[in-house]
Structure formats: C-alpha cells, structure tokens
Biopython code that builds the backbone (N, CA, C, O; Angstrom):
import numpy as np
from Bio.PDB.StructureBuilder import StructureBuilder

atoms = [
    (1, "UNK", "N", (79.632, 65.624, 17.800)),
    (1, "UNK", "CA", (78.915, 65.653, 16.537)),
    (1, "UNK", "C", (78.969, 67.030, 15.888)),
    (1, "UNK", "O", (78.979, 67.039, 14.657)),
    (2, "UNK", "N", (79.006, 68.255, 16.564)),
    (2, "UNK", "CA", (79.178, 69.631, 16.373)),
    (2, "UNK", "C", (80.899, 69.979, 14.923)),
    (2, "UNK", "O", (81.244, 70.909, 14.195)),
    (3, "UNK", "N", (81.464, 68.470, 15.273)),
    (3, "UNK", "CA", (82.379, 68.889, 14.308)),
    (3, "UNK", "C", (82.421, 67.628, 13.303)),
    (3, "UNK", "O", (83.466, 67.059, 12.988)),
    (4, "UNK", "N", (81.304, 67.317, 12.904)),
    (4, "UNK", "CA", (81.255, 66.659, 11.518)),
    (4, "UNK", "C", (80.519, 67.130, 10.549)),
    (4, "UNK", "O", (79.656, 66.557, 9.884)),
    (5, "UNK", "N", (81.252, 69.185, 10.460)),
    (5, "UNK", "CA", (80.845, 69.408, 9.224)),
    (5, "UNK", "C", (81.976, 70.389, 9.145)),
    (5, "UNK", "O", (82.893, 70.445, 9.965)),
    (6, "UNK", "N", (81.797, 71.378, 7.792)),
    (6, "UNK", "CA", (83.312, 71.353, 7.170)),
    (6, "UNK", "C", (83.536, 73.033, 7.937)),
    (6, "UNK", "O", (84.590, 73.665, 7.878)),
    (7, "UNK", "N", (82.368, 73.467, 8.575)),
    (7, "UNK", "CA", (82.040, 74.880, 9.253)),
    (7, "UNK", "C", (82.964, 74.183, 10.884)),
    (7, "UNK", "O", (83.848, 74.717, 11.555)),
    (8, "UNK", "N", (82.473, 73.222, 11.004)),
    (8, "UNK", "CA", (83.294, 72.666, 12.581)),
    (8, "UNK", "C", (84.454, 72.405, 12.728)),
    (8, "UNK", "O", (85.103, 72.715, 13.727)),
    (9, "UNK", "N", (84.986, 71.652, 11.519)),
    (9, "UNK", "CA", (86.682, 71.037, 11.651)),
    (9, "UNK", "C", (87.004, 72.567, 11.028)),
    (9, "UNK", "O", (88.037, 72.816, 11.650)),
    (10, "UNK", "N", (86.788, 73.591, 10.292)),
    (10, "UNK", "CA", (87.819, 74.625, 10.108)),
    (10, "UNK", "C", (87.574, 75.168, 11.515)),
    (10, "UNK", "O", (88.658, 75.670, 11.814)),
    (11, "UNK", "N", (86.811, 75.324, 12.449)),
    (11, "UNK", "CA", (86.612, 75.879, 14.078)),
    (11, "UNK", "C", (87.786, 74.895, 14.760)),
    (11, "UNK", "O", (88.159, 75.390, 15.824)),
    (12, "UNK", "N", (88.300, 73.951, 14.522)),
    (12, "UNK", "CA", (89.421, 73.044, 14.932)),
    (12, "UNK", "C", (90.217, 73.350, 14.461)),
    (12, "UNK", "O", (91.021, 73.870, 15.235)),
    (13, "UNK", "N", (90.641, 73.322, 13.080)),
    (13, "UNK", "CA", (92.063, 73.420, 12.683)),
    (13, "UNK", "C", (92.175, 74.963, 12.178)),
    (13, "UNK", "O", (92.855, 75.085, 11.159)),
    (14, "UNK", "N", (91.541, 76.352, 12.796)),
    (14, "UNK", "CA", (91.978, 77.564, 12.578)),
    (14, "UNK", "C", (91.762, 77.991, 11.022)),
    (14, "UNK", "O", (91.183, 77.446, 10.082)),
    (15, "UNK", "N", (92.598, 79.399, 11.190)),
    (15, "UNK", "CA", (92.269, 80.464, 9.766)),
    (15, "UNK", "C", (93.565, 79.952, 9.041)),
    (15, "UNK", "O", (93.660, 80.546, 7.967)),
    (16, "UNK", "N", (94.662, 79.013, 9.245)),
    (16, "UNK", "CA", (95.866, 79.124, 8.442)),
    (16, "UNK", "C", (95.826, 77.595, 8.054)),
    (16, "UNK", "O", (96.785, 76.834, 7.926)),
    (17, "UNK", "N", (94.758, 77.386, 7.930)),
    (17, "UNK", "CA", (94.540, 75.694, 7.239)),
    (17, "UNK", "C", (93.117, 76.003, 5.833)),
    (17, "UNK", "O", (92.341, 76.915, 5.549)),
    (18, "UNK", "N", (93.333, 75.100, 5.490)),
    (18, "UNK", "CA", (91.550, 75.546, 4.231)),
    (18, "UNK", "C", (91.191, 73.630, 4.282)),
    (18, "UNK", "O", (91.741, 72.568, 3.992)),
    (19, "UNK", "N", (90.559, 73.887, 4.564)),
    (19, "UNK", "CA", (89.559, 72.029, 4.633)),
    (19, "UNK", "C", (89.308, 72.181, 3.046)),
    (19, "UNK", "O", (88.990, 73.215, 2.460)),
    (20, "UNK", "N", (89.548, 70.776, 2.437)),
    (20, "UNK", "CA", (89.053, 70.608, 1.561)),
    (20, "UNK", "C", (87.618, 70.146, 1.558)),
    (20, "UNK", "O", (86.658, 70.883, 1.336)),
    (21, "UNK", "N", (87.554, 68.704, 1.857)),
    (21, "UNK", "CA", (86.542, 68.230, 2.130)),
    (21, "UNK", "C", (86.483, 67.242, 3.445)),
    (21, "UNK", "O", (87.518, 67.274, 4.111)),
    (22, "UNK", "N", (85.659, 66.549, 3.834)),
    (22, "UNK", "CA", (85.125, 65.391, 5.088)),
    (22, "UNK", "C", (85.690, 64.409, 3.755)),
    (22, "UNK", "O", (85.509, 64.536, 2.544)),
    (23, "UNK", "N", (86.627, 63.150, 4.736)),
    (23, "UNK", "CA", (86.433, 61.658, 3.765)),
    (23, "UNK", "C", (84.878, 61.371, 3.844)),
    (23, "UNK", "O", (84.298, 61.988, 4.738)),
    (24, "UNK", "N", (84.212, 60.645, 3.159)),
    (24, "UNK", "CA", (83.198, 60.250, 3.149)),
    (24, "UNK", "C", (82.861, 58.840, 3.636)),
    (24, "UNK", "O", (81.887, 58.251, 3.167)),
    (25, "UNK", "N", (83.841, 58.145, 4.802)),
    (25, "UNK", "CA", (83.511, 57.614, 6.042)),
    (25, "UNK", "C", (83.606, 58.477, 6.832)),
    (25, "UNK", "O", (83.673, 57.846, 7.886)),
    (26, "UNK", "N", (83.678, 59.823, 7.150)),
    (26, "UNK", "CA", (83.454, 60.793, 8.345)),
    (26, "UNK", "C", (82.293, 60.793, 7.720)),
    (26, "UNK", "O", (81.801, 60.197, 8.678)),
    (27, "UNK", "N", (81.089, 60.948, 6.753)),
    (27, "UNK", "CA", (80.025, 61.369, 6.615)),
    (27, "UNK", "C", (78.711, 60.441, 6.885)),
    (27, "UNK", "O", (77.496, 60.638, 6.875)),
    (28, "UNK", "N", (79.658, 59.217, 7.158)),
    (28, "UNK", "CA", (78.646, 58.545, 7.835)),
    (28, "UNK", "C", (77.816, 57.955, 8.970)),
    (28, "UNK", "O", (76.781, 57.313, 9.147)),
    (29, "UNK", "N", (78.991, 58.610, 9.762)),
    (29, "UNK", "CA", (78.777, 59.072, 11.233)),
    (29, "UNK", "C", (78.406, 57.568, 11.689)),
    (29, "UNK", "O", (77.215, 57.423, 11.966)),
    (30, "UNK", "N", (79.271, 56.356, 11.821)),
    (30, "UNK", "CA", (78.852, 55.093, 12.543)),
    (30, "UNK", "C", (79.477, 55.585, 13.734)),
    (30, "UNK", "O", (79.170, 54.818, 14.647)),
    (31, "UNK", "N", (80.023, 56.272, 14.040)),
    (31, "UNK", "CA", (81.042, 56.311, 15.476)),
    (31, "UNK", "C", (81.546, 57.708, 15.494)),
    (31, "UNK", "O", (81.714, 58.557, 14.618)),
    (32, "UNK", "N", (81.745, 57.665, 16.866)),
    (32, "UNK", "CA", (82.144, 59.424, 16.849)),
    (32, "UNK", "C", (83.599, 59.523, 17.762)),
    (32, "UNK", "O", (83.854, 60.390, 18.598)),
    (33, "UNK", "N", (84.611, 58.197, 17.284)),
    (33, "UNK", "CA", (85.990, 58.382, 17.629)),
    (33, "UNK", "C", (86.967, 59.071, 16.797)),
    (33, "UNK", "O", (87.989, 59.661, 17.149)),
    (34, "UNK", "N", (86.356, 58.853, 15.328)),
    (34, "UNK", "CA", (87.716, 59.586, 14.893)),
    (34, "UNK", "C", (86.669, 60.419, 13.405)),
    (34, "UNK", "O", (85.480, 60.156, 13.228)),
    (35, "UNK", "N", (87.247, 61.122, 12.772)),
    (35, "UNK", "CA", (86.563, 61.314, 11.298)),
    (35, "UNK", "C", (88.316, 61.931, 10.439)),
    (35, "UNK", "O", (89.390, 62.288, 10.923)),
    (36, "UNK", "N", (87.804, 61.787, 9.009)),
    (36, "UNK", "CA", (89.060, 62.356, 8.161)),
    (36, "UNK", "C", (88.553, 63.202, 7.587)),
    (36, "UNK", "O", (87.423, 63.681, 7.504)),
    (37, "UNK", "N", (89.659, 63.392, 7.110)),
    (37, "UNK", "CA", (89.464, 65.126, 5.801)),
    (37, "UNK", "C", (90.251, 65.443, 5.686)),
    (37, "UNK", "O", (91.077, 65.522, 6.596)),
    (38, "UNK", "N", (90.485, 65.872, 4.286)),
    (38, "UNK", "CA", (91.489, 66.759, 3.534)),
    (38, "UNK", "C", (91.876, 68.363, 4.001)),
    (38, "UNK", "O", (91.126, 69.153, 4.574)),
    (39, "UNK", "N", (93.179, 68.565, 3.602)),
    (39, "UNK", "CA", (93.281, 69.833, 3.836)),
    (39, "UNK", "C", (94.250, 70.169, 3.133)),
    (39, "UNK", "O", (94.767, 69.274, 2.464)),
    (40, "UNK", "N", (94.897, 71.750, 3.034)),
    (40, "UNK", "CA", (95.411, 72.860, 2.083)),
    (40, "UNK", "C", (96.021, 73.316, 3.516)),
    (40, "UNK", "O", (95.476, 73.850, 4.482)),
    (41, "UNK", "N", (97.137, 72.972, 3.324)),
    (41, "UNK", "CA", (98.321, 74.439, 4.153)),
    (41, "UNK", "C", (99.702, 74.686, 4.121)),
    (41, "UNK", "O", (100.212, 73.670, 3.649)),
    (42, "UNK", "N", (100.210, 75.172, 4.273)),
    (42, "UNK", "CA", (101.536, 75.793, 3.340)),
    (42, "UNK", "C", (102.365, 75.482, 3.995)),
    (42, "UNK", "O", (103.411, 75.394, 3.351)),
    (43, "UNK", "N", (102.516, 75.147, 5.455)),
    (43, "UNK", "CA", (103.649, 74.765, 6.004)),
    (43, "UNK", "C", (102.757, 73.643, 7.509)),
    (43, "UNK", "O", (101.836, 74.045, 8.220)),
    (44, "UNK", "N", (103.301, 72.519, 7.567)),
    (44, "UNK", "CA", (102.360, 71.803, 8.424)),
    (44, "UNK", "C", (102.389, 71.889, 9.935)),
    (44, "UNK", "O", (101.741, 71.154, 10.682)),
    (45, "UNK", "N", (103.538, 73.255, 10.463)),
    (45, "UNK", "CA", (103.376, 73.510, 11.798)),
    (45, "UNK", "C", (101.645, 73.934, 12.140)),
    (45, "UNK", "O", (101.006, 73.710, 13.168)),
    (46, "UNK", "N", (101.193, 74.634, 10.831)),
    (46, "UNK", "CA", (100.085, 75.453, 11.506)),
    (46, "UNK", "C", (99.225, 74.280, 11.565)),
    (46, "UNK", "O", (98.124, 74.824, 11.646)),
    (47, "UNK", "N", (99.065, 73.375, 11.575)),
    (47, "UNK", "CA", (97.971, 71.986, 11.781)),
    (47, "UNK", "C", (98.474, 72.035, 13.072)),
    (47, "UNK", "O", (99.646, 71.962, 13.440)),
    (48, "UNK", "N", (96.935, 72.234, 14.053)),
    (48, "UNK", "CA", (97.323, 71.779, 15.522)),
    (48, "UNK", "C", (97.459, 70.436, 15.622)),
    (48, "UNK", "O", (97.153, 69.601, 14.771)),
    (49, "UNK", "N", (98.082, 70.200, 17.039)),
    (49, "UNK", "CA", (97.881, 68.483, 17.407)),
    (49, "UNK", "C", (96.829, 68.533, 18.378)),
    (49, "UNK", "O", (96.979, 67.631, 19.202)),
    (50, "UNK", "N", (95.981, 69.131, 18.560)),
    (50, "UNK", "CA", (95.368, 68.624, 20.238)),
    (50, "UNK", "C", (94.250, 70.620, 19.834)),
    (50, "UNK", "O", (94.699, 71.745, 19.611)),
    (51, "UNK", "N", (92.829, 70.107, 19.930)),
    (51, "UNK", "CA", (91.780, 71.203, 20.477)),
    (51, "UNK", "C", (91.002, 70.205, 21.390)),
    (51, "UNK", "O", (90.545, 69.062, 21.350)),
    (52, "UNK", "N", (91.150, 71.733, 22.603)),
    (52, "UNK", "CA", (90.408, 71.224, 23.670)),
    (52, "UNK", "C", (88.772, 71.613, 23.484)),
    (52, "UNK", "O", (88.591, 72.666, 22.872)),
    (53, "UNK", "N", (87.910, 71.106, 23.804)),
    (53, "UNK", "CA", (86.497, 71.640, 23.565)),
    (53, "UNK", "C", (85.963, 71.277, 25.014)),
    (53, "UNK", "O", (86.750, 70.750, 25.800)),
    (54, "UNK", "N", (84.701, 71.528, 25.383)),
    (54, "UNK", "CA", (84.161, 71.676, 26.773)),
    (54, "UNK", "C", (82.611, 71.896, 26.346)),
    (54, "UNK", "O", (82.175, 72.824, 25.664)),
    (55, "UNK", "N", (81.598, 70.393, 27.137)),
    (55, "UNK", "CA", (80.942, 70.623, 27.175)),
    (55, "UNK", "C", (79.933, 71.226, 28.073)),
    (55, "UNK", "O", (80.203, 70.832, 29.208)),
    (56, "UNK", "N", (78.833, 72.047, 28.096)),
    (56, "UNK", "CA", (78.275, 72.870, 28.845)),
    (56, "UNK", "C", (76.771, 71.928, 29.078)),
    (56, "UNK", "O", (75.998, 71.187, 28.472)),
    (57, "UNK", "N", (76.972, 72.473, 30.226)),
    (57, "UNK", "CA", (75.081, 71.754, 30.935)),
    (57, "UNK", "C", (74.491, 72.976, 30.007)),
    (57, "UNK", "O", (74.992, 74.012, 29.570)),
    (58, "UNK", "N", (73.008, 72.284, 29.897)),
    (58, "UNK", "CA", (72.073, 73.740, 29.420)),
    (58, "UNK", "C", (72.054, 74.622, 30.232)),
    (58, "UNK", "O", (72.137, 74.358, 31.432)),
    (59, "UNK", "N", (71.937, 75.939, 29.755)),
    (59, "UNK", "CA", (72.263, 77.313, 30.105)),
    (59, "UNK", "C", (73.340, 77.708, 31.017)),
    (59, "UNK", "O", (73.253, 78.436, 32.006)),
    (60, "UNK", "N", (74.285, 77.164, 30.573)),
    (60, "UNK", "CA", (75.261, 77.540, 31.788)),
    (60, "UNK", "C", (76.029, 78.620, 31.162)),
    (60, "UNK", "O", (75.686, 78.786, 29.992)),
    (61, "UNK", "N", (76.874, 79.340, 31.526)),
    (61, "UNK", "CA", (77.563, 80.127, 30.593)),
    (61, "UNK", "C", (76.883, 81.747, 31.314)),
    (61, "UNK", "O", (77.505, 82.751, 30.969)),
    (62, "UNK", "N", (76.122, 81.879, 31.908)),
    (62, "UNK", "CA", (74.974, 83.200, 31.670)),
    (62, "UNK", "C", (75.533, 83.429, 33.373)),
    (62, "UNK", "O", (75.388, 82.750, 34.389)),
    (63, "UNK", "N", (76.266, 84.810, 33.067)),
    (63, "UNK", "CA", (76.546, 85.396, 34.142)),
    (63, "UNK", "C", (75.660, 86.784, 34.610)),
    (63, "UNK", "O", (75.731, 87.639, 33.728)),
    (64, "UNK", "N", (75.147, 87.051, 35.348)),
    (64, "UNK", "CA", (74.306, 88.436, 35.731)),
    (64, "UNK", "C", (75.627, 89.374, 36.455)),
    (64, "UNK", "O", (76.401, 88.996, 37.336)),
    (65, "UNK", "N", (75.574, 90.856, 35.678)),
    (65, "UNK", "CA", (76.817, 91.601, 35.830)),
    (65, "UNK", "C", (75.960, 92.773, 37.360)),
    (65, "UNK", "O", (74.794, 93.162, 37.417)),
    (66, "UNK", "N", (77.036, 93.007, 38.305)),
    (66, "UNK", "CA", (76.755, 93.245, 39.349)),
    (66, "UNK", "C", (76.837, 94.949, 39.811)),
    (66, "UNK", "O", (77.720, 95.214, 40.627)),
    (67, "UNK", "N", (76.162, 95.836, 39.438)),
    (67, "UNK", "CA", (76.287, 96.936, 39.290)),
    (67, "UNK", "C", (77.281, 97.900, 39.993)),
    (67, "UNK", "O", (76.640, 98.482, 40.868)),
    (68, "UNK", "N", (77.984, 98.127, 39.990)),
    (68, "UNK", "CA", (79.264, 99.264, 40.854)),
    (68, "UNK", "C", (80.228, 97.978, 41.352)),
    (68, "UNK", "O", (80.679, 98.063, 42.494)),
    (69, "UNK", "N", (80.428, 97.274, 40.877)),
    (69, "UNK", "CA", (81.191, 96.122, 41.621)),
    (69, "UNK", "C", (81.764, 95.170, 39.917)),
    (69, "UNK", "O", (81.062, 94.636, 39.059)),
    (70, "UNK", "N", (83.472, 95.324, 40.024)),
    (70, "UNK", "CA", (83.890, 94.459, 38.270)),
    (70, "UNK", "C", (85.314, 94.056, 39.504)),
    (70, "UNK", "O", (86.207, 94.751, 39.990)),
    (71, "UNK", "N", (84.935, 92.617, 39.643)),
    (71, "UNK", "CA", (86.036, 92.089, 40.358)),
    (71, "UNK", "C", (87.367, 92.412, 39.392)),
    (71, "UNK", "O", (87.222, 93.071, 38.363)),
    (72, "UNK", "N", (89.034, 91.754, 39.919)),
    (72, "UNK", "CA", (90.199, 92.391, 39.064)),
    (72, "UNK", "C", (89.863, 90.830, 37.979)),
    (72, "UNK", "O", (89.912, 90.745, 36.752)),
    (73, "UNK", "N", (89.604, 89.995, 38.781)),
    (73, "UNK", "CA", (89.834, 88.797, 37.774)),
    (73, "UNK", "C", (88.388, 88.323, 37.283)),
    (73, "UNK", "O", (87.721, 87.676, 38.090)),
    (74, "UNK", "N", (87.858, 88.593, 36.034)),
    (74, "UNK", "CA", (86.691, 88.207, 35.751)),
    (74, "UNK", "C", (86.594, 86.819, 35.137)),
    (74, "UNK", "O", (85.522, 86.540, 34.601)),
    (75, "UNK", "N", (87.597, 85.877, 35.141)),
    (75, "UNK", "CA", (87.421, 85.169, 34.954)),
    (75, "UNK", "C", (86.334, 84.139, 35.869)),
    (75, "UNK", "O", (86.421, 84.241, 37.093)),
    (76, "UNK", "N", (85.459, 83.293, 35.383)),
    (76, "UNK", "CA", (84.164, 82.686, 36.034)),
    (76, "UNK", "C", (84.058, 80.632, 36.034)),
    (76, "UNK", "O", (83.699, 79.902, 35.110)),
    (77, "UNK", "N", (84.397, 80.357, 37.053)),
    (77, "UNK", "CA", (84.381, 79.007, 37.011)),
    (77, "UNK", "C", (83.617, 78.289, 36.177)),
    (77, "UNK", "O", (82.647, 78.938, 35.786)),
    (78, "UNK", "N", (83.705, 76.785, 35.594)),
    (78, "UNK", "CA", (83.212, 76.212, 35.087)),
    (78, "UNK", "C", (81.833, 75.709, 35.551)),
    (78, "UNK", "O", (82.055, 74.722, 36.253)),
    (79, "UNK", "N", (80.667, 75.912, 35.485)),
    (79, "UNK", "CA", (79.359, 74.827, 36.289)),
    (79, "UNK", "C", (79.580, 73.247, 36.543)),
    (79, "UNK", "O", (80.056, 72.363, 35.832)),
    (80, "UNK", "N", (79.158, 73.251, 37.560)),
    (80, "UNK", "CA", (79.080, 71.568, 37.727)),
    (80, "UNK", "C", (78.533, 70.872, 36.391)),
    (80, "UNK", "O", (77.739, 71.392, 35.608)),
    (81, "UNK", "N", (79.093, 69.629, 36.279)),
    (81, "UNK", "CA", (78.623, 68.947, 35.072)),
    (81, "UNK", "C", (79.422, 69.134, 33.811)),
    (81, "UNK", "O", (79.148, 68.336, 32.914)),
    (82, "UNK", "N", (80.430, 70.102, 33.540)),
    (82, "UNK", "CA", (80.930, 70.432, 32.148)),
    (82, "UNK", "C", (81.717, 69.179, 32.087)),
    (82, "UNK", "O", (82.016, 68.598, 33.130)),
    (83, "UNK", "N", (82.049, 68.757, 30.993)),
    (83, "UNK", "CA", (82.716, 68.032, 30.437)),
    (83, "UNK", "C", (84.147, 68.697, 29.565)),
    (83, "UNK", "O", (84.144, 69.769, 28.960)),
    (84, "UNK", "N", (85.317, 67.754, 29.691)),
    (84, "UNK", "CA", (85.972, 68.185, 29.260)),
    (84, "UNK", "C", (86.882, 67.082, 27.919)),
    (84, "UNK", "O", (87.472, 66.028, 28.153)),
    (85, "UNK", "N", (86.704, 67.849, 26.393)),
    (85, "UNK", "CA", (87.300, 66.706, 25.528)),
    (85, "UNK", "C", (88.474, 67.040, 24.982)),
    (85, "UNK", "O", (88.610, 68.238, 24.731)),
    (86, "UNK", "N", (89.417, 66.277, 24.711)),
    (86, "UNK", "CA", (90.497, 66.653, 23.656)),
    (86, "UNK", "C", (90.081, 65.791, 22.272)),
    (86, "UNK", "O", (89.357, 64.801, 22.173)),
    (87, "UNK", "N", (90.755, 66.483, 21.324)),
    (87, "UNK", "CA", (90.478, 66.259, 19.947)),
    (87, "UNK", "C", (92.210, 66.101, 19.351)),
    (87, "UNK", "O", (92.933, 67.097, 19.374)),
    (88, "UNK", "N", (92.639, 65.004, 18.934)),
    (88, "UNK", "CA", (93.992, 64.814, 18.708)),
    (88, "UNK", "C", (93.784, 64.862, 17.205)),
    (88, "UNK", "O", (92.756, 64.483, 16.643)),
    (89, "UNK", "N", (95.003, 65.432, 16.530)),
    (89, "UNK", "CA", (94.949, 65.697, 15.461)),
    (89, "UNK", "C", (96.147, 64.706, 15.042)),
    (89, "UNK", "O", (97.236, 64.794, 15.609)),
    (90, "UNK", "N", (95.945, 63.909, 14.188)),
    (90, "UNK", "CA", (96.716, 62.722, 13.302)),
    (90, "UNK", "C", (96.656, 63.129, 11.598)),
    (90, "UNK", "O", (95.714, 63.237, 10.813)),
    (91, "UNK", "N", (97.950, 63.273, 11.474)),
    (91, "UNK", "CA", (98.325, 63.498, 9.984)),
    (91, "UNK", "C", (98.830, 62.222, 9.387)),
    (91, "UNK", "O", (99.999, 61.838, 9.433)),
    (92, "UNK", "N", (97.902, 61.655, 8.865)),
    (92, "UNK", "CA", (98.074, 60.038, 8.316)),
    (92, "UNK", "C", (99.162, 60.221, 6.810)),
    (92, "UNK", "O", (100.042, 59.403, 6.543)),
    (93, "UNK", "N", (98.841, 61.524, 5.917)),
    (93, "UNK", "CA", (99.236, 61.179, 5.077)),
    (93, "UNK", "C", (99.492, 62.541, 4.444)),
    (93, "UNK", "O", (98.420, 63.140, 4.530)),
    (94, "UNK", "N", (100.895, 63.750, 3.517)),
    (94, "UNK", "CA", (101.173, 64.205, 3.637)),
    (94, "UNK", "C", (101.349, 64.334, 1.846)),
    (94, "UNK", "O", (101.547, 63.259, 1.280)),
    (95, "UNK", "N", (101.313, 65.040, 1.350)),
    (95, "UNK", "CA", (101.262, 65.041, -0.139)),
    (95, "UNK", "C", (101.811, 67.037, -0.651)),
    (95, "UNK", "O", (101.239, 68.126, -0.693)),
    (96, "UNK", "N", (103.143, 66.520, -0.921)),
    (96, "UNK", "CA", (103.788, 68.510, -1.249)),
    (96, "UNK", "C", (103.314, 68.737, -2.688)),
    (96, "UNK", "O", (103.205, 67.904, -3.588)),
    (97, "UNK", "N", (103.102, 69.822, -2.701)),
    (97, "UNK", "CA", (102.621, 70.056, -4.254)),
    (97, "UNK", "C", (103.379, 70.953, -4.704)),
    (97, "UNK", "O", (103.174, 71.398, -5.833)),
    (98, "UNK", "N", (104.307, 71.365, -4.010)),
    (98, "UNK", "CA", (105.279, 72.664, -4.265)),
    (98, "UNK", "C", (106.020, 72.203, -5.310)),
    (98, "UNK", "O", (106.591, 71.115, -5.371)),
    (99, "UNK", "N", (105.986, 73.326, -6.378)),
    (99, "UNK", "CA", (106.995, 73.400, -7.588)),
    (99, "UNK", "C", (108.796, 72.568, -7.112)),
    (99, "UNK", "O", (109.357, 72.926, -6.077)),
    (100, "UNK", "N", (109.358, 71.635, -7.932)),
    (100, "UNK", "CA", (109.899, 71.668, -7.919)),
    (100, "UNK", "C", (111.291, 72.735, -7.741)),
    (100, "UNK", "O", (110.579, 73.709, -7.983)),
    (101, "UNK", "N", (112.468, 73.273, -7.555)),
    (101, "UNK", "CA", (113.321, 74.137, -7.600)),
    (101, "UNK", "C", (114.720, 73.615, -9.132)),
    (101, "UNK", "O", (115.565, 72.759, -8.869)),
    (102, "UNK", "N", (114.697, 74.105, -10.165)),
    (102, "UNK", "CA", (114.922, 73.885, -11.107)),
    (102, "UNK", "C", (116.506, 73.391, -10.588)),
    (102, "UNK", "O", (117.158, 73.964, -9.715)),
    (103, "UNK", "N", (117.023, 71.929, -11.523)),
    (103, "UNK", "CA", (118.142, 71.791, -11.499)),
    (103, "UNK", "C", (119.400, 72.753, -12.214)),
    (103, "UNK", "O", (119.213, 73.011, -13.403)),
    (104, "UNK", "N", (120.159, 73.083, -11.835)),
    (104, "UNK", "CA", (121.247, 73.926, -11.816)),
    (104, "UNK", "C", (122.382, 72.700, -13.214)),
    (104, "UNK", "O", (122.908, 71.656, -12.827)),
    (105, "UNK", "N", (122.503, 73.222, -14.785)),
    (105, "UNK", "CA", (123.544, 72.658, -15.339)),
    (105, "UNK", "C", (125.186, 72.544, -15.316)),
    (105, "UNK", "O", (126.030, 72.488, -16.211)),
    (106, "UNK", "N", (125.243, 72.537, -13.956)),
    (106, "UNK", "CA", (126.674, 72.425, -13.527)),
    (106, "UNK", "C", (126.479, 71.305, -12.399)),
    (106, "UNK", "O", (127.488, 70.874, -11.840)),
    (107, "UNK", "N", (125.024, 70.746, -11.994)),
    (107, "UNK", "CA", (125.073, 69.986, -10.754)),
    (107, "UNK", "C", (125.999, 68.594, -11.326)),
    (107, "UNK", "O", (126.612, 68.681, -12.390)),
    (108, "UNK", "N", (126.018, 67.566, -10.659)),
    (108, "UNK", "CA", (126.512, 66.465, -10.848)),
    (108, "UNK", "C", (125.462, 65.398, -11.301)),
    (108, "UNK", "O", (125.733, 64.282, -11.744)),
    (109, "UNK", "N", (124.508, 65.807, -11.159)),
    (109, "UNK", "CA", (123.321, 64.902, -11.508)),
    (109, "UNK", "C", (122.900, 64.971, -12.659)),
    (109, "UNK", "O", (123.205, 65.987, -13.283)),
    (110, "UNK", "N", (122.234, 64.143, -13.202)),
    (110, "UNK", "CA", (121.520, 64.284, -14.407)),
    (110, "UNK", "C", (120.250, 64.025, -14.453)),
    (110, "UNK", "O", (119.854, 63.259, -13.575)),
    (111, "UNK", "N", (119.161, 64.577, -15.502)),
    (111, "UNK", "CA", (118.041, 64.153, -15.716)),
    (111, "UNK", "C", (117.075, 64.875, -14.297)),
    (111, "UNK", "O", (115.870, 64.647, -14.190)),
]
sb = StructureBuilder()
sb.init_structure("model")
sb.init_model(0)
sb.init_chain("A")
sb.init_seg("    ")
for serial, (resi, resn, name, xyz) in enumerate(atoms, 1):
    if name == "N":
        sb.init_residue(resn, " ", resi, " ")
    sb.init_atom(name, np.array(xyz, "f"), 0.0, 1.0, " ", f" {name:<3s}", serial, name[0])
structure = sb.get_structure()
C-alpha cells in the first residue's frame, strides 16, 4: 500500500523517470496486485523491470554499535519474520512524442 501514491511509485521507478499521474483504478485501491500510471522518460531502458522491497517486523532494523570493536563486514542479517516482495514492472503501452526528423527533398518518398 506504501506505493499507491505518486511519492512511492517515483521511490520504484527512480530519478530518470517523472510519474505523471496514478490511473484512477490504482486510486481505488480494490486490490493490491497490480496499479497503473503514467510516465515521462526519454529512453525506456531507464524503466526498471523488477523492485525488490522487504518487509520489516516492528522495530527491526535498530542495531546497537559496539564500542572499540567495527567488524570488516558490517553488513547485518535480516530479522526473523521479514518478508520479501518483487514488484514487476509491465509497460502496457508506449506513446513517442519525439519530433519527427524532417524529410530530406531528394528522398524517394513523398508527402
């Protein structure tokens, strides 16, 4: 539910996308399998396919730092209970707005 607003799906699809808006069956939240929305981006590699998200038990996350002692790998296991989701990204429908590139009067074509 954290990403059916327009602050959440740009936290999904990054700084090199611009959300336009939520379709307004994502705003009605009957189900929480899929939602739509518009978007702005200049070349469609930068649309991911796949954010992973992870949910957390309450207060988990909170490590106490151990004075004269910084192991080499600070990386810190997950708590029992996290959940783990993928979020697949489906591009239903694709619309270029880019200027045409002017025809050349020597092509073979016309019009």
């Amino acid at each position: 539910q954290q990403y059916w607003t327009l602050e959440g799906v740009q936290e999904v699809f990054g700084d090199k996308v611009r959300i336009d808006r939520l379709d307004s069956r994502t705003l009605e939240r009957d189900h929480t399998k899929h939602f739509a929305c518009w978007v702005w981006v200049w070349d469609m590699v930068f649309i991911p396919t796949r954010h992973t998200y992870w949910k957390l038990p309450q207060g988990a996350g909170r490590v106490e730092e151990m004075e004269g002692y910084s192991p080499p790998d600070r990386r810190v296991a997950l708590p029992p209970g996290t959940e783990r989701y993928d979020l697949l990204t489906h591009v239903d429908r694709v619309e270029d707005w880019s200027p045409r590139s002017p025809r050349s009067s020597h092509s073979a074509q016309s019009g």
